[in-house]
Each structure stands twice: as C-alpha cells, then as structure tokens.
N, C-alpha and C positions, 0 to 999 in steps of 0.2 A: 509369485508374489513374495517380498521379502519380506524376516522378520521386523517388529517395528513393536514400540511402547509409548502409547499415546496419553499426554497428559495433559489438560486444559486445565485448570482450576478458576478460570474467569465466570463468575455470576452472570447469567443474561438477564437482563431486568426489561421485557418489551413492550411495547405497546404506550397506549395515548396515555398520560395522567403519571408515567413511572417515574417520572423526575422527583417528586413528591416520598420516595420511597427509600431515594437516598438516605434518609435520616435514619434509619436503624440500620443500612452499609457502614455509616461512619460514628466511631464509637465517639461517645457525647463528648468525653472529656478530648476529644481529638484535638490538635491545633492544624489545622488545614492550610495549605496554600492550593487557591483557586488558580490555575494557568487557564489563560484564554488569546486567543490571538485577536485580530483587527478589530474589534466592536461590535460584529452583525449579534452576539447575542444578547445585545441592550435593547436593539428594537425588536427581535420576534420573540418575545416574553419569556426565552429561555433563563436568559439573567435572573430575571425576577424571579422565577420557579425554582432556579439552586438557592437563591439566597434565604429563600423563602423556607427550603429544606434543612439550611444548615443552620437557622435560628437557633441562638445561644449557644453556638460553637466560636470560639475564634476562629477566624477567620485571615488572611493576608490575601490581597491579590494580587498576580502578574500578569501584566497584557502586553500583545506585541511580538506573538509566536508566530511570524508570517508563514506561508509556505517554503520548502525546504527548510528549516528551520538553520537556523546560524547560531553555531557554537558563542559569538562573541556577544549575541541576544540575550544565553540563556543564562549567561555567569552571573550578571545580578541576580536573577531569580534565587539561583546558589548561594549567593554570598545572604541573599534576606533570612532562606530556610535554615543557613546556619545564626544569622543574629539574631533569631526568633525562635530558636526550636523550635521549627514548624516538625509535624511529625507523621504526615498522612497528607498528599498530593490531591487535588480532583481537577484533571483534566476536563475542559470542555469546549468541545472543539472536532475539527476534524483531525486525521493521522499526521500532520506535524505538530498540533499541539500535544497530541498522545505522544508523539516519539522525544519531544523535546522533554514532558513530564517522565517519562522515562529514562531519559540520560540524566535529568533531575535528580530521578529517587535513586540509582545505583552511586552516580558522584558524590550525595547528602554523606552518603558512607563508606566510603572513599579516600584515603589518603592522596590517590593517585591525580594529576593534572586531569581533569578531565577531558580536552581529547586525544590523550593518550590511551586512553580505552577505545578508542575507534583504532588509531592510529598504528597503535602499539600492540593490539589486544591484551591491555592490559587484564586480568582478571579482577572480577569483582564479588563477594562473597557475601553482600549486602544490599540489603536498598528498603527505603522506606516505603510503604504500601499506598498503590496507583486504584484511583477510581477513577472512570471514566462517562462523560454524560457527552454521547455523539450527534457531530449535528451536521456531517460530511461521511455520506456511506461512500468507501472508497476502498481504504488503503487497506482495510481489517486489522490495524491495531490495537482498536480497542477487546479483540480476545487474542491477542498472540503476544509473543515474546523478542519479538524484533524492533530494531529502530533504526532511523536512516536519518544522520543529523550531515549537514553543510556547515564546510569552512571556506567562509566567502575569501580570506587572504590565501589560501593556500591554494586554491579552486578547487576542492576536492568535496564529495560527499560517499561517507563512509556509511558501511553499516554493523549495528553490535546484536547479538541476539544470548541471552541470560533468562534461564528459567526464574529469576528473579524479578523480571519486568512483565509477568502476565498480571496484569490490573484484578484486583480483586474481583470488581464488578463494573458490569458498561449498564448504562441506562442506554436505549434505542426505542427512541419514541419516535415514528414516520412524521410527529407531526413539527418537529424542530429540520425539518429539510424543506418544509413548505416555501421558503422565502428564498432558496438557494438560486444564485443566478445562474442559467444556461450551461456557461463557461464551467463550472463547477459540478453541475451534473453529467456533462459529456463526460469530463473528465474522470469523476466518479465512476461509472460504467465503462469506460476503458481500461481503467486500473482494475478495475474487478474482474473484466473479461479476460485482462491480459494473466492475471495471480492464479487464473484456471488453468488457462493453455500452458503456462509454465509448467504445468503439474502433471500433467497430460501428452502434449504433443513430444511424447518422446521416442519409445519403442513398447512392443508389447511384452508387457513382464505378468502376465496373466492377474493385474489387478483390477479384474470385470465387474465388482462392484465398484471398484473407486473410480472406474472410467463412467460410467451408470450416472455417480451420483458429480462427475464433473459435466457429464454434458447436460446435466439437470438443470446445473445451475448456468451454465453458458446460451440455453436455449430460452430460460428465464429472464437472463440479463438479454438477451438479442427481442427477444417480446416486449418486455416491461418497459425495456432502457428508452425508445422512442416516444413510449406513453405516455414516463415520466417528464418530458422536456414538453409534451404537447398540454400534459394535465398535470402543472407541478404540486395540484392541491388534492389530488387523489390520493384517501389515505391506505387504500387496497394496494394501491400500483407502487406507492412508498413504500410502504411495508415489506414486500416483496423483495423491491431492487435491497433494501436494506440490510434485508436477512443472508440475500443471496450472497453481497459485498463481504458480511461479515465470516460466511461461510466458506468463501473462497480464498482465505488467508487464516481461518484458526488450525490450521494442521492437518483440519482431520481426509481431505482429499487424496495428499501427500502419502499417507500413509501405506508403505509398500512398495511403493514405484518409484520410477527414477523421476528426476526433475532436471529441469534446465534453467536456469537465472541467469541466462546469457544477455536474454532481452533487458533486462533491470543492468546488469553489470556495465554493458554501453553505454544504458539511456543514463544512468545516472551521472558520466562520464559528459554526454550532451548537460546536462544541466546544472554541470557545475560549471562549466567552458560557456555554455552557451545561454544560461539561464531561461531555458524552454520547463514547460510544464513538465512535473514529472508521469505523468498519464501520456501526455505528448511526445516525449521522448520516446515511448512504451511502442506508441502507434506509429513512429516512423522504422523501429528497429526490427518488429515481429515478422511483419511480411516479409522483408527483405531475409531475415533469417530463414523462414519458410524458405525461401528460391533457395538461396545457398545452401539447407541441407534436407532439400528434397529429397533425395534420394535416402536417406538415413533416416529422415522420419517421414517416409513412404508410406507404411501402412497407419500409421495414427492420421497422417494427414486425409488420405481415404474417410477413414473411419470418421473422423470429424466432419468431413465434409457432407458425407451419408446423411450421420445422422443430426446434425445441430442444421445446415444447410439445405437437406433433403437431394443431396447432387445425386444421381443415378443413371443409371445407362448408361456408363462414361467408359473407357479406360483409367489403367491410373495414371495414365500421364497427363490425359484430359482432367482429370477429377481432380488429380493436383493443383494444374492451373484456375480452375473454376474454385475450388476453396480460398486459393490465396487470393485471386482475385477479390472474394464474396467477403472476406475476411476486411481486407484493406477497404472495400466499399462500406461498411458497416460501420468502420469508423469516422468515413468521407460522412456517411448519413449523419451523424454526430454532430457534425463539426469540428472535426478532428484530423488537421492533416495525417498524412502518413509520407510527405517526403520532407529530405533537409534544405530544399529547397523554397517549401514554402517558409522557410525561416530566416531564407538569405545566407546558407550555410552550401559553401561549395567544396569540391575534390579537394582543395587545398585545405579544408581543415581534418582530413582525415589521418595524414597523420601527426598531428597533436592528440587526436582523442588516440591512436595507437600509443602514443606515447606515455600518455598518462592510465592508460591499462595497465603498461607495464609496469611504471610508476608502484601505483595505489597495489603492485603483484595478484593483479588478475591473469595470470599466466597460464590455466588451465582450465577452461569453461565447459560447459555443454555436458548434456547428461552420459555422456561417455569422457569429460574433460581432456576432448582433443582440439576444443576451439582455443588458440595462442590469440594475443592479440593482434596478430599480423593478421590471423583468419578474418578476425572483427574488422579489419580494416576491409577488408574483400564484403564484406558484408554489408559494411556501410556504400561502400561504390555502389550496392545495388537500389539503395536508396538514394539516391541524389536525385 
C-alpha cells in the first residue's frame, strides 16, 4: 500500500429536514448566488427549503446548468457574480450543477479566460467558497475536488481538480431524490458503481482495507440500486444509495492504490462527440475494458467477482467471463445499455473518438499508463 495524505474538509450535513441548516453554513452578511439547473427543484419543495434558509441573506439566482454542463452557459453566471460581488456560491442540484459552481468559484478569482483552466491547466490560487444542497446522488461532487465542464463548440469535455473546489459543506437529504425520474436514478447508480471499480479493478497493491471498504460499497449500490428504481420513495433505500454515491468519489477509497480513469477518459470523449449520458458512456466502456485487460487485471477481477457476485467454483478464465458478463448485465438490469450500438454509433466512429484522445493528450492511461489511444480504440471495437 502506498504512501497517501487524505484531505477532505467538506461538512456532511445528512438526513430528512438538513436543508434548514444551511443558514448557519453561510455567514449572514454572505451575498450568495444560488446555481440550479432545469427547474425540478420548484416543484419537489427543495426550492422553497433553500430560500426559506437563506432568509435575509442577498441572494442572486442562476438557472439553466443542464447536464454536462457548457462553458458558454456558465459565463453569464460569471459575468453576474462579478457585477454583484456575489461572494459565496450554493449549488443545488446534481454534479453538473456542483461542477459548473465550481468552475464558477475558481474563475470569480481568476484573471485567466476561463476555459483555459480546463484547457490549458491553467492554475488557480483562489476561489470563492462552494455549498452544496444535492438532489442527484451520482457523480460525488459534492465532497471532492474535481470537475468536468463541456465545450459544446470545440466538442470537448475537460476535467480540472483544485483543492480549492471541495464545497465547504453538501446538505444530503434522501428525501430531495424522491421525485427523480428512472433515467436519472439508473444513471446515478452506474456512475457510482463505475467511480468504485475505477479505484479497485486494478492490481493487488496490498490495500485490503480499501478493497474491503470498495466492495462494501459496490455490493450496496448492486442491492439498494434496483430497490431504489422499484421504491423511489424509500427513505432507508435513498439514504443508503446516497451515502454510498458520495463515498465512492470523496477520495477516501482511492487512497493507497492504483486507479484507472480510462473508462471516464473514453466515455467522456463519447459525450462530447456523441452527447450520450455521461453514466452511459461509463456503461458501454467498462466491460469492454474488462475483455481488453483481462489478463492484467486478472486477479482483482476474480476477486470482485468472488466477492460483490458471489462467482465460485470457477477458473479464472471462467470467473473472468462470468464477472464481465454479471457486470454488463447489471447495468442491462438498469436500463442502461452497455453497447455503441445501442446509440447508432458504429466501427467508423472509432477513430474520431482515437483522435480526440490524442487531441485533448490522453496519451497515457491505465493504472500502469500503458493504455495509448490507439489501445482505446481496440477497446472500443469490443463494444460495438
């Protein structure tokens, strides 16, 4: 297990009623800008609940943070929090609102274009302080330090990570997911499932607690995730997938071991070209990756399949196949394809998406970064 210095500094605020609680997160004299995307928080009384908390605070709001969120969306927002000294952000929303609030707060202080900080890596040494009130357990933004914003002209979607953008505090009430449609919840539970196996399906580096506490949460998300789609108003079975989503992207799984973001590195590469779901993306790239580096993550894939699948008695050539198998069917159970064909996406666009790997200089991937984008391309073949 390798050394490693874990720092979270995000507030967890959980449970039914916490929205209410924001009001001593954000200091009185604050001037806030509210970000929210599409409208669903007007009707299932979360709107009410923040404004209700930020009572006699100024206020500003921006709506209209769709998913993947687009750079060219978010520059009014920019351009308000500078005509208004806004001075404290509250995201509310799932992880494109959180991530576009967060390209918010480091650009506020900023001289630089902003996305030239994706683009460019430009550095940033500032940012105005992120709250978050989630109403989409998925991406786990709202306790880490990463963000993944889209530039619909360039077709690109980048990612920036700054210990600057961990949100002071997330409210996580199970009961602001009540109203969430289908679509949204699959996807939810795929992005959460998939932010494990990243962290995990690598090689054995002797981190037997952090494999412990990823198949805890993978065997959690594979229980809960179908319950929540059958019973969207159980606030046990919410809570749960909730916790698990948040926990499977604040760092703390990660720590010690190798990781792979090959599957993210693709998929995100699909959804800028192709504007598929980014969960979607996730669910066509993983398995196929599985086949392609069977062999190299042999023993983890065993092991997962052991234990999160219960596969036994097998070989490992059999146990292989029956994990990848049990894997891609899991997300079929969803609703969630896992090929590019169910999206009308054939052999000929594979190399475009090789091209813009190279492009965007994803040149060296995989937990040992010997997958090239040429590899990717071999990898996506196995998904068609």
């Amino acid at each position: 297990m390798r050394n490693f210095d874990f720092q979270n500094p995000t507030r967890i605020l959980f449970g039914s009623g916490q929205i209410a609680n924001i009001a001593s997160e954000i200091p009185s004299d604050a001037r806030v800008l509210l970000v929210a995307g599409g409208g669903s928080i007007r009707t299932n009384g979360v709107y009410d609940q923040v404004k209700a908390a930020l009572q006699g605070r100024t206020v500003h709001e921006f709506w209209g943070v769709l998913p993947n969120p687009d750079i060219a969306v978010l520059l009014p927002a920019l351009e308000l929090i500078r005509a208004e000294s806004l001075d404290f952000i509250l995201a509310v929303g799932g992880g494109s609102v959180i991530d576009g609030a967060k390209l918010l707060a480091v650009a506020a202080r900023s001289a630089a274009e902003p996305w030239a900080i994706l683009s460019k890596g430009v550095r940033v040494s500032d940012a105005l302080p992120i709250g978050v009130v989630l109403t989409l357990p998925a991406a786990g933004s709202e306790s880490n330090n990463a963000a993944a914003i889209s530039n619909r002209e360039t077709r690109q979607k980048l990612v920036f990570v700054t210990p600057l953008c961990f949100p002071r505090f997330a409210v996580l009430d199970p009961e602001a997911t009540f109203s969430l449609p289908p679509r949204q919840v699959s996807n939810g539970i795929t992005d959460a499932f998939i932010h494990v196996l990243e962290q995990y399906l690598t090689f054995p580096a002797g981190g037997i607690l952090s494999d412990r506490l990823a198949e805890a949460l993978l065997i959690t998300l594979k229980e809960q995730g179908p319950r929540a789609l059958r019973e969207p108003s159980n606030y046990e079975v919410k809570a749960n997938l909730m916790w698990a989503a948040s926990l499977a992207l604040n760092g703390l799984i990660g720590q010690g071991v190798p990781q792979d973001w090959t599957t993210h590195h693709i998929g995100h590469e699909l959804t800028a070209l192709f504007g598929i779901d980014h969960a979607r993306t996730l669910a066509i790239v993983l398995p196929a990756l599985l086949e392609a580096r069977r062999q190299q993550k042999a023993a983890k894939i065993v092991q997962f399949g052991a234990r999160v699948f219960g596969i036994a008695d097998a070989s490992d050539a059999e146990a292989i196949d029956a994990t990848i198998a049990q894997t891609a069917a899991f997300f079929e159970s969803l609703g969630v394809p896992t090929r590019l064909s169910a999206y009308g996406i054939g052999e000929e666009a594979i190399p475009q998406i090789v091209a813009k790997l190279k492009a965007n200089r994803r040149l060296r991937m995989g937990e040992r970064l010997d997958i090239t984008p040429d590899a990717a391309g071999k990898i996506l073949a196995l998904a068609l």
